[in-house]
KOLKOL-28545 format. One line per field, with one value per residue (C-alpha): x, y, z; residue in one letter; residue number from 0. Coordinates in steps of 0.5 Angstrom, whole numbers. Example, Ala and Ser with C-alpha at 12.3 -4.5 7.8 and 13.67 -1.06 7.14 Angstrom:
REM KOLKOL-28545
east (25/27)
north (-9/-2)
up (16/14)
code (a/s)
pos (0/1)
This chain:
REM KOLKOL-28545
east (4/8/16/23/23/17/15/14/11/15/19/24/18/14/16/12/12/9/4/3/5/-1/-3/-8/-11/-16/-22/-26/-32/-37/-38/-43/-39/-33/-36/-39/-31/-28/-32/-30/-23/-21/-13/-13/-7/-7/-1/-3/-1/-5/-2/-8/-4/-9/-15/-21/-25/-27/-32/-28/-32/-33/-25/-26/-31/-27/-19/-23/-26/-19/-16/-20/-19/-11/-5/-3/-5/-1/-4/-2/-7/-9/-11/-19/-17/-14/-20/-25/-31/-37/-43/-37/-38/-31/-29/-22/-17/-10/-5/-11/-15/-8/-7/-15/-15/-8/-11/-15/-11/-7/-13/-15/-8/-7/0/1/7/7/9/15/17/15/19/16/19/16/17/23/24/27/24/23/16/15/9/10/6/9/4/6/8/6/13/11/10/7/14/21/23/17/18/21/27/29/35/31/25/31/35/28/30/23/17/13/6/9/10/1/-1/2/0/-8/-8/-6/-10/-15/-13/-15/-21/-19/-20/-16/-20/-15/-15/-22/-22/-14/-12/-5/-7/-2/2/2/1/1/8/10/8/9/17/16/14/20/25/22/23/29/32/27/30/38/37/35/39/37/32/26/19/17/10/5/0/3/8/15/18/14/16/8/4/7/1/-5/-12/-11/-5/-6/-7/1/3/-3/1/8/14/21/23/22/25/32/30/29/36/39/36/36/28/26/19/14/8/4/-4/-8/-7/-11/-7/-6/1/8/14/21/25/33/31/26/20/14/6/1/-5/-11/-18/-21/-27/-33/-33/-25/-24/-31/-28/-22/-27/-33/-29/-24/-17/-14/-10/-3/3/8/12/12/7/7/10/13)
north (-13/-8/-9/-8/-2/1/7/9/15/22/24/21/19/23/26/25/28/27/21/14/8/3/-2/-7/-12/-17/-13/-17/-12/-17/-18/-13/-13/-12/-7/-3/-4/-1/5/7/6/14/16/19/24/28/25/18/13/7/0/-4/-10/-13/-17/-11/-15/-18/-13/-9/-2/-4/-4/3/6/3/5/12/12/11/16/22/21/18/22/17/11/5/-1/-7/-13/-19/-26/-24/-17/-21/-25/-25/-27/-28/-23/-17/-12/-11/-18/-16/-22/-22/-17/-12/-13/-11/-5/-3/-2/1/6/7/7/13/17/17/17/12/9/2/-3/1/8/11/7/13/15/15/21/21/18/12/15/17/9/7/3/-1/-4/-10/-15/-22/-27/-35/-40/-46/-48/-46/-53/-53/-58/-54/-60/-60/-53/-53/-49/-42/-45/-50/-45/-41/-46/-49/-56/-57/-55/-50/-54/-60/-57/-54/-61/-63/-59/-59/-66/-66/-62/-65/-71/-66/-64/-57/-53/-46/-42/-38/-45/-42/-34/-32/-31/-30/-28/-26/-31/-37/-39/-35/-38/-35/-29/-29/-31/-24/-19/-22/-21/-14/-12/-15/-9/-4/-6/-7/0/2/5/6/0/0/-3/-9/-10/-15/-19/-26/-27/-27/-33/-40/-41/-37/-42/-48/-44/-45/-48/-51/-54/-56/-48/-47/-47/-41/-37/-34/-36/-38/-33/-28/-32/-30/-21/-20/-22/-19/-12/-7/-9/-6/-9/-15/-13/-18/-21/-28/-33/-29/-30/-23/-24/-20/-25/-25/-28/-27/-22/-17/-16/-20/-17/-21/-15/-18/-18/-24/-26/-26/-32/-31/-25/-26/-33/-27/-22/-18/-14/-14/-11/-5/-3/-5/0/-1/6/11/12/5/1/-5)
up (-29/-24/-25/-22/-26/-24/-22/-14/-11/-11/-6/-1/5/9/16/23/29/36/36/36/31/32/28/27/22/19/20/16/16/12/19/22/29/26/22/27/31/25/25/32/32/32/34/41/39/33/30/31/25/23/20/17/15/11/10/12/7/1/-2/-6/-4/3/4/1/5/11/8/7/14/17/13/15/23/22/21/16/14/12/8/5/2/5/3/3/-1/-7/-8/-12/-10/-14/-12/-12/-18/-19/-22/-22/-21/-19/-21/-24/-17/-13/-17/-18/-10/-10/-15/-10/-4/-8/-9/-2/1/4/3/0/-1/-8/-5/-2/5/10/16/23/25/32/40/39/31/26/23/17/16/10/8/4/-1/1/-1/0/-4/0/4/11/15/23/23/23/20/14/12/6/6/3/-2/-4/-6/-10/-13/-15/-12/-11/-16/-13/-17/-13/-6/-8/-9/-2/2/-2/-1/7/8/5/9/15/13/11/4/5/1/-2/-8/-11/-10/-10/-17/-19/-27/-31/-26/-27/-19/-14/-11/-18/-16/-10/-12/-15/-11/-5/-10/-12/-4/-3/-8/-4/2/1/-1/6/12/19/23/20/21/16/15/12/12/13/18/15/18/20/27/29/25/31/34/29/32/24/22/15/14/15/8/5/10/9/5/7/2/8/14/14/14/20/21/15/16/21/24/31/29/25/25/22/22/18/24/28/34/37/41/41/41/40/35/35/39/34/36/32/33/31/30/28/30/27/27/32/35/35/40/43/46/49/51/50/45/39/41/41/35/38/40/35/37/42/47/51/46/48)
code (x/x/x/x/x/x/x/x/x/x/x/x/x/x/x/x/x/x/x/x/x/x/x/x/x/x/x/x/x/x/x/x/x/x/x/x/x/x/x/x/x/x/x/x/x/x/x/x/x/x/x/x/x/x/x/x/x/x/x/x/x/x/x/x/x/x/x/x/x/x/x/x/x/x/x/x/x/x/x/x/x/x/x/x/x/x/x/x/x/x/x/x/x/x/x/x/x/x/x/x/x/x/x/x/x/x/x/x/x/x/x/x/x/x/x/x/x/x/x/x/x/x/x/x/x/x/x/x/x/x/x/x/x/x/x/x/x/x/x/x/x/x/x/x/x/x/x/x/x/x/x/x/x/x/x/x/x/x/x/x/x/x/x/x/x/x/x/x/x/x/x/x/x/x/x/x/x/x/x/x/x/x/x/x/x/x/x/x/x/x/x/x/x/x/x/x/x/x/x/x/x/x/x/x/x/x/x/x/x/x/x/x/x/x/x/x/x/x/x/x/x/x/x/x/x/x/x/x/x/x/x/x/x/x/x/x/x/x/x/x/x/x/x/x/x/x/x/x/x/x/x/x/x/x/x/x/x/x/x/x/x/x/x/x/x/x/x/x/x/x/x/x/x/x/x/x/x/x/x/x/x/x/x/x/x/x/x/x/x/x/x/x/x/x/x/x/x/x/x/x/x/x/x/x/x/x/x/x)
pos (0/1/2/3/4/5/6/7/8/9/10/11/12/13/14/15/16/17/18/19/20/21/22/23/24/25/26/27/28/29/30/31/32/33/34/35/36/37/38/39/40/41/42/43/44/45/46/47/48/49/50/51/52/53/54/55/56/57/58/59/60/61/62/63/64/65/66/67/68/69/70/71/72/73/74/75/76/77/78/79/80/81/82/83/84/85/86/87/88/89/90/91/92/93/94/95/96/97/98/99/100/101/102/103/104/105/106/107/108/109/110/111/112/113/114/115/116/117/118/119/120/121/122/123/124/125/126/127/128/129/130/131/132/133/134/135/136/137/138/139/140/141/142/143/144/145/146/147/148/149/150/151/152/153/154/155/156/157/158/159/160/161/162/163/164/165/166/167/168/169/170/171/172/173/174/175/176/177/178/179/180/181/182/183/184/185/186/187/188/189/190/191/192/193/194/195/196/197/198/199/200/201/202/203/204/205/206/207/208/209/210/211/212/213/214/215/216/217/218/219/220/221/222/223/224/225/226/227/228/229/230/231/232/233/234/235/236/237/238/239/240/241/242/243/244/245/246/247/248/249/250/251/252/253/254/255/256/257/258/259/260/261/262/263/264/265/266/267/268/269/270/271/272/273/274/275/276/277/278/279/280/281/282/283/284/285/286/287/288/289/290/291/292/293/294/295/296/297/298/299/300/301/302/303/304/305/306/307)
């Protein structure tokens, strides 16, 4: 199990000049479309960077290949796991679950150097830096609602005033009720924790540390937004709680954020939330970007060039 204490990459961060920060995310290559889009995103500057915040895919060699790809046409890139990366789905040869997984595809991260929430945070050195990009591996714990007034509340998750299995089984049976069953329940494995909200509980504590020991502004990056306010936008209410935790809902005040880049809801948009930009980057399925147009969107300027 990774731990407080554990040992990050040497070095003091990497440094960058010129270029571009862009980023994107869920891919999901299983889709040939997507595959084929993912194959063709090339930087249009040497010194472009690529944020992949998560969700390329199910396959644990399909993410691989493509984390391989991109590191072999950008200067850098950063990623960090999604949902459908720490599944373990049946026909995958690689029947890591949970923990295992995350780490087997970190290992894997590292040998192809690609950055990941378990490296030192890199530092943008280029147009609108110096910045602190921080990758980081967030998880949910079921306290998002579409309803400001449903959402559980942050002291409520610390203080353990409701139990993390009671706040699951609420929202299983709601969305049951809806109709909806979140596939996280039968292929995201938490082992050895006991639930995915255990372990998400951990890796926010673990962050928290990282992040109060970090000076200067600084770009967060995950997988699921950091606060509940975007899933008011989802097409599926009941999927609010697989997709963040009020754990995080307060780091964008309390940390010096010029950024949020973010994926899962499948809602690319920029928004402003107490006056920090939020990007939602991913491309989504298919039959989602293809009622926005005939192609995927582009990877999303974070900074420099024609960041917004």
């Amino acid at each position: 199990m990774l731990s407080d204490d554990r040992e990050f990459s040497r070095g003091q961060g990497f440094l960058v000049s010129g270029g571009r920060l862009l980023a994107i995310s869920d891919l999901h290559v299983g889709y040939p479309e997507n595959r084929a889009y993912a194959d063709s995103l090339a930087p249009a500057d040497p010194g472009d960077w690529l944020i992949v915040a998560g969700d390329v895919g199910e396959a644990f060699a399909a993410v691989a290949f493509v984390l391989a790809s991109l590191a072999s046409r950008f200067a850098r890139v950063i990623w960090v796991p999604g949902n459908h990366e720490l599944w373990t789905p049946p026909p995958d040869p690689v029947a890591l679950r949970g923990v295992a997984r995350y780490e087997a595809l970190v290992a894997v991260c590292r040998r192809l150097g690609v950055l990941t929430p378990e490296d030192d945070f890199p530092v943008w050195d280029g147009p609108d830096g110096p910045v602190t990009i921080a990758p980081l591996l967030t998880l949910y714990d079921y306290s998002f609602r579409t309803g400001r007034a449903d959402t559980v509340r942050a002291d409520a998750v610390r203080a353990d005033t409701v139990r993390a299995d009671t706040v699951r089984a609420d929202a299983v049976r709601a969305a049951e009720a809806a109709g909806f069953v979140a596939a996280d329940e039968g292929h995201l494995h938490a082992d050895p924790y006991p639930s995915v909200a255990e372990w998400c509980r951990d890796r926010v504590t673990l962050t928290e540390k990282r992040l109060a020991a970090l000076d200067g502004p600084m770009v967060l990056v995950s997988h699921w937004p950091l606060i509940p306010e975007p899933v008011a936008a989802l097409r599926y209410p009941a999927y609010a709680p697989w997709c963040g935790t009020t754990l995080t809902a307060d780091w964008h005040t309390r940390y010096p954020v010029v950024a949020a880049v973010y994926g899962h809801l499948h809602i690319p948009r920029t928004t402003y939330h107490d006056g920090v930009r939020f990007e939602e980057v991913s491309v989504g399925y298919p039959r989602e970007w293809g009622r926005r147009g005939s192609a995927p969107p582009l990877p999303r300027v974070i900074l420099g060039g024609a960041a917004r």
